[in-house]
C-alpha positions in Angstrom: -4.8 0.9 21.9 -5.2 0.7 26.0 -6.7 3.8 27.4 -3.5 4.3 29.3 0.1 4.2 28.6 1.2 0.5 29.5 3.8 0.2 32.1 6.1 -2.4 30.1 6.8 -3.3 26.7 6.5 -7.4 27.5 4.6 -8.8 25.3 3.3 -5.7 23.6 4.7 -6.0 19.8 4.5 -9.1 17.9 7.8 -11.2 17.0 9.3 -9.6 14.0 9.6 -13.2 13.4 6.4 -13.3 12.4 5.8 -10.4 10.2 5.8 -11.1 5.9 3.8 -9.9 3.3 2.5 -6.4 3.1 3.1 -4.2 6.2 1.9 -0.8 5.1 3.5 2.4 3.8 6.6 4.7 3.2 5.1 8.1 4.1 7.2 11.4 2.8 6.8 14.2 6.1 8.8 17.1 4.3 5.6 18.8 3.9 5.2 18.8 7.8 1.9 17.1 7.8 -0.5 19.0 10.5 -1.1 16.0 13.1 -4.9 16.1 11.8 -3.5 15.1 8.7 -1.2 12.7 9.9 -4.2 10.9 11.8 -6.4 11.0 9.2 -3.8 9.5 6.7 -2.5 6.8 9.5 -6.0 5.7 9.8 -6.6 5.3 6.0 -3.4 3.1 6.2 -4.6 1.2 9.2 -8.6 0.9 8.4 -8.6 0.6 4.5 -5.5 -1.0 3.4 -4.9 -3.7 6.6 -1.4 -1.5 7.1 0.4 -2.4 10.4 3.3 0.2 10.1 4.4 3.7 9.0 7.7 4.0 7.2 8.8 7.7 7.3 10.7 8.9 4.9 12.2 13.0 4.6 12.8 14.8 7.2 10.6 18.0 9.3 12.5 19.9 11.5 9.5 21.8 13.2 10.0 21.1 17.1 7.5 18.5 18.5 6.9 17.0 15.0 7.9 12.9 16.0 5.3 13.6 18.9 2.8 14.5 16.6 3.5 11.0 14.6 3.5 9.2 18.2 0.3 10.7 18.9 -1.6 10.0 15.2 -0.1 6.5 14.9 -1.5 5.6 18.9 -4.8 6.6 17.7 -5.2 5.0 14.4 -3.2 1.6 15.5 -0.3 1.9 13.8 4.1 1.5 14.4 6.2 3.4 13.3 9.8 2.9 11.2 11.3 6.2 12.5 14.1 8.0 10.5 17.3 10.0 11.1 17.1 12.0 7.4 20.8 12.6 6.5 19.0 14.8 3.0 20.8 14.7 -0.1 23.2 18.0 0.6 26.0 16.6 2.6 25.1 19.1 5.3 25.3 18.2 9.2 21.6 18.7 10.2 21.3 14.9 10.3 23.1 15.0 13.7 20.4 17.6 14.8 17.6 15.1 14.3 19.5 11.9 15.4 19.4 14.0 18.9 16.0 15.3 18.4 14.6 11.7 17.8 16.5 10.2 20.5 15.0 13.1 23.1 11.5 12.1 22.0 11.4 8.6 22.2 13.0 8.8 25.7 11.2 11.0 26.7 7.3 10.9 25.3 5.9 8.1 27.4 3.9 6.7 24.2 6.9 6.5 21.6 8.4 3.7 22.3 4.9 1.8 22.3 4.6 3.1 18.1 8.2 3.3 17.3 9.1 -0.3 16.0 12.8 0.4 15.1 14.8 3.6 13.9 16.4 3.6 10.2 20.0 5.6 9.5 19.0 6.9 5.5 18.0 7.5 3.1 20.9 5.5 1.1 23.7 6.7 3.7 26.3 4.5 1.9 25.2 4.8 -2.0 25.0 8.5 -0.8 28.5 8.4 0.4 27.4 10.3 3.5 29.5 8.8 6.2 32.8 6.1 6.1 30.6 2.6 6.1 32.7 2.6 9.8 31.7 5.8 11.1 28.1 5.0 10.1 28.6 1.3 11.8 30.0 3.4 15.2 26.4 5.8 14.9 24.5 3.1 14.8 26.1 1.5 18.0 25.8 4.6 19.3 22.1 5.0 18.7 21.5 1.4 19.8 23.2 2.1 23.4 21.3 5.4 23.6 17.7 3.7 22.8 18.3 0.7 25.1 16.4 2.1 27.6 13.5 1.8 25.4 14.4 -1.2 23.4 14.3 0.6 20.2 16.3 -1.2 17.5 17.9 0.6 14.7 18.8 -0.2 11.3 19.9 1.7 7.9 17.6 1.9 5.2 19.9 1.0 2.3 19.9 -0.6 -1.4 22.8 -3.8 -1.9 25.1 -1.7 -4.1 25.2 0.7 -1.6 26.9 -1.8 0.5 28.5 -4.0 -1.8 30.1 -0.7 -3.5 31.6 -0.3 -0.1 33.5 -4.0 -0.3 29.8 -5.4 1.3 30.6 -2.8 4.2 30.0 -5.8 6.9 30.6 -3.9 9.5 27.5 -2.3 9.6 25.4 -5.2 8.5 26.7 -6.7 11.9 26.0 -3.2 14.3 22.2 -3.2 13.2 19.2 -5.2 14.7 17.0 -5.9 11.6 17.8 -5.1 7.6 16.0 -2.6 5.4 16.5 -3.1 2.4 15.7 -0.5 -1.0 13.9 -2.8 -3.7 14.0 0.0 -6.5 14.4 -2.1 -9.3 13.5 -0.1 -12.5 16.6 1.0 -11.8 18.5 -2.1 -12.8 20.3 -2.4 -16.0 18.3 -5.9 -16.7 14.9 -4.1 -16.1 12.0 -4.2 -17.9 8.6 -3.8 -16.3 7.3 -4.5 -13.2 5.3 -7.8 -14.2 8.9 -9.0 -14.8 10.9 -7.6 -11.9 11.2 -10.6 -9.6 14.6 -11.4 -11.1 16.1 -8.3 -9.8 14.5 -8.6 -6.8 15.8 -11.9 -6.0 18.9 -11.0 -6.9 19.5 -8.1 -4.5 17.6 -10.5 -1.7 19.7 -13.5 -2.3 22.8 -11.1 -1.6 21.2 -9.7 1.7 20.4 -13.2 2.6 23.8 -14.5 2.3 25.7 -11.4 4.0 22.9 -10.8 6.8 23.5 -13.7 9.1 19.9 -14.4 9.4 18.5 -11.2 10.6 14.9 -9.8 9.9 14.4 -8.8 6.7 12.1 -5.6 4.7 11.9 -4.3 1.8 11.1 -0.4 3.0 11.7 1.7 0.2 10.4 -0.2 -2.5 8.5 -0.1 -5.6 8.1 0.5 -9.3 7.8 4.6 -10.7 4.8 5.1 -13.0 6.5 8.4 -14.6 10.3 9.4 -15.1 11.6 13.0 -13.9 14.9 14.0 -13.2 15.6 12.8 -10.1 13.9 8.9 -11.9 15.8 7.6 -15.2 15.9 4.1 -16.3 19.2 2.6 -16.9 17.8 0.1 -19.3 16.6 1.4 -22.7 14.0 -1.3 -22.0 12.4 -0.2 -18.4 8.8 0.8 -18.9 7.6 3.6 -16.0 3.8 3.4 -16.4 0.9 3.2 -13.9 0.1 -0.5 -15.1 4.0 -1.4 -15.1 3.7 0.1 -11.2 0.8 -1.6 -10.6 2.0 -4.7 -12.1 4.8 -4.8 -9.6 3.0 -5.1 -6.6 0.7 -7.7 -7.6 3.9 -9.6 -8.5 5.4 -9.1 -5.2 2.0 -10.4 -3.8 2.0 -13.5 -6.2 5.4 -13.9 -4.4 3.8 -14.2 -1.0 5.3 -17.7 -0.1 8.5 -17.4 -1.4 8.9 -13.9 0.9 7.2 -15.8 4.0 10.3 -18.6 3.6 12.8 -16.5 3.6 15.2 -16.0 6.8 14.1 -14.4 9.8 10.2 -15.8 9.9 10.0 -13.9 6.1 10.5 -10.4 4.5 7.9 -8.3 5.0 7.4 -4.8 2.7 6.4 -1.7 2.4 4.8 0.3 -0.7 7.0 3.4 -1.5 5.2 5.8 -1.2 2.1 7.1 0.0 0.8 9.1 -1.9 1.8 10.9 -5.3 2.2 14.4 -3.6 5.0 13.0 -1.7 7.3 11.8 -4.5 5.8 12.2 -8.2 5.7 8.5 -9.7 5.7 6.2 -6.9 2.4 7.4 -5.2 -0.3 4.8 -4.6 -2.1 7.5 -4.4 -2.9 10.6 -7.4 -2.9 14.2 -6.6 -6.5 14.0 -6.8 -6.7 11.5 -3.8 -7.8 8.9 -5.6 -6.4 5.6 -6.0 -4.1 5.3 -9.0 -5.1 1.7 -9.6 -6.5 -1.5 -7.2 -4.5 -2.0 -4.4 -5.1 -4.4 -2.1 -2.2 -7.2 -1.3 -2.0 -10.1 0.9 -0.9 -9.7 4.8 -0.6 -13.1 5.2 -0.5 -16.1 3.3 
């Protein structure tokens, strides 16, 4: 990063037309990460996994939190998908950090230089949170809000969420870019994560053909190595195991080429999630901070 702030944002982020392949990782902030912690765990992204980007994911309320994430991703290197966290308890305290976001990144001179784009989730729409048209009209209203800064915004959403809401094309046309949830133990046809690029294609076939040629990632995405409550299989045949998890990412690597063709200069994707202390199952990560298996996919290809 420059030693100072730069005055302009021309020329500063690469094309999202040229971003594919692995990009970096969701990252859980629930536990309101202190900001050593946060720059210690951005730089691990950044320096020892090739990560370009931060997905947040969860929500901390603590005031000055999203300056803390500005000021650990400038330092390791890093952008930032930011997130208005609508929670799972149909409460209103999304509104509250729609505004708080929105006063940060207009505000701290260094946000809009780490924030890429701004998600509406988690699963809004398979949530049933908001009308798919009131969520469409908060995400124009975002948009017009972050102008200033040229922030886009998205939703971070999985294709039955929209297609359960008659494809809910209205707010595939109000956002700027399309994240997309690639959970797919969770489909009725799955099996393992070796075998998973069925599903996968399926659910990106369907965002290709509904999302007019906009940018494409898979954000929340990956395979869970243990079942809980919160994680069940709806196939008797789904195997949740560290090697089925593991088995999933190096198939989405092998996949490289046929991500890179897709619409949009390719779909590039994250690895949900960080770390097993964030969400039990999907961690890259163990408890013991150790890596759960080899990981280390393709950027480019």
């Amino acid at each position: 990063m420059p030693s100072t702030t730069p005055d302009t944002l021309d020329n500063w982020w690469c094309p999202m037309n040229s971003e594919y392949a692995f990009l970096g990782f969701s990252y859980e902030v629930t536990a309101c990460q202190s900001l050593d912690q946060l720059k210690t765990e951005f730089a691990d992204i950044r320096n020892n996994f090739d990560g370009r980007y931060v997905r947040l994911y969860g929500a901390c309320d603590n005031p000055g939190f999203y300056d803390d994430v500005v000021d650990a991703a400038w330092e390791a290197g890093v952008g930032v998908h930011a997130l208005i966290w609508f929670g799972f308890d149909g409460g209103d305290e999304w509104q509250t950090r729609r505004d708080s976001l929105i006063s940060t990144l207009t505000s701290n001179p260094k946000a809009k230089f780490v924030t890429r784009g701004v998600q509406f989730g988690s699963e809004p729409l398979f949530d049933n949170v908001l009308p798919h048209e009131e969520l469409a009209s908060q995400v124009l209203l975002v948009k017009t809000q972050l102008s200033g800064v040229s922030v886009p915004v998205t939703v971070s959403e999985l294709a039955f969420g929209y297609q359960e809401r008659g494809g809910a094309q209205d707010v595939l046309d109000a956002i700027d870019f399309i994240n997309i949830h690639m959970l797919p133990f969770f489909s009725t046809e799955a099996t393992s994560g070796a075998a998973a690029w069925s599903q996968v294609r399926t659910d990106m076939n369907w965002f290709i053909q509904h999302g007019n040629g906009k940018k494409m990632y898979f954000d929340e995405n990956g395979w869970p190595s243990v079942t809980s409550p919160g994680v069940q299989a709806n196939s008797a045949l789904a195997v949740a195991s560290i090697p089925s998890e593991s088995a999933y990412y190096t198939m989405l690597d092998s996949h490289c080429e046929d991500l890179k063709n897709a619409p949009g200069g390719g779909i590039g994707w994250f690895a949900h999630i960080y770390s097993e202390s964030q969400e039990p199952g999907y961690g890259i990560y163990a408890n013991n901070g150790q890596l759960k298996f080899d990981f280390k996919p393709r950027t480019s290809c």
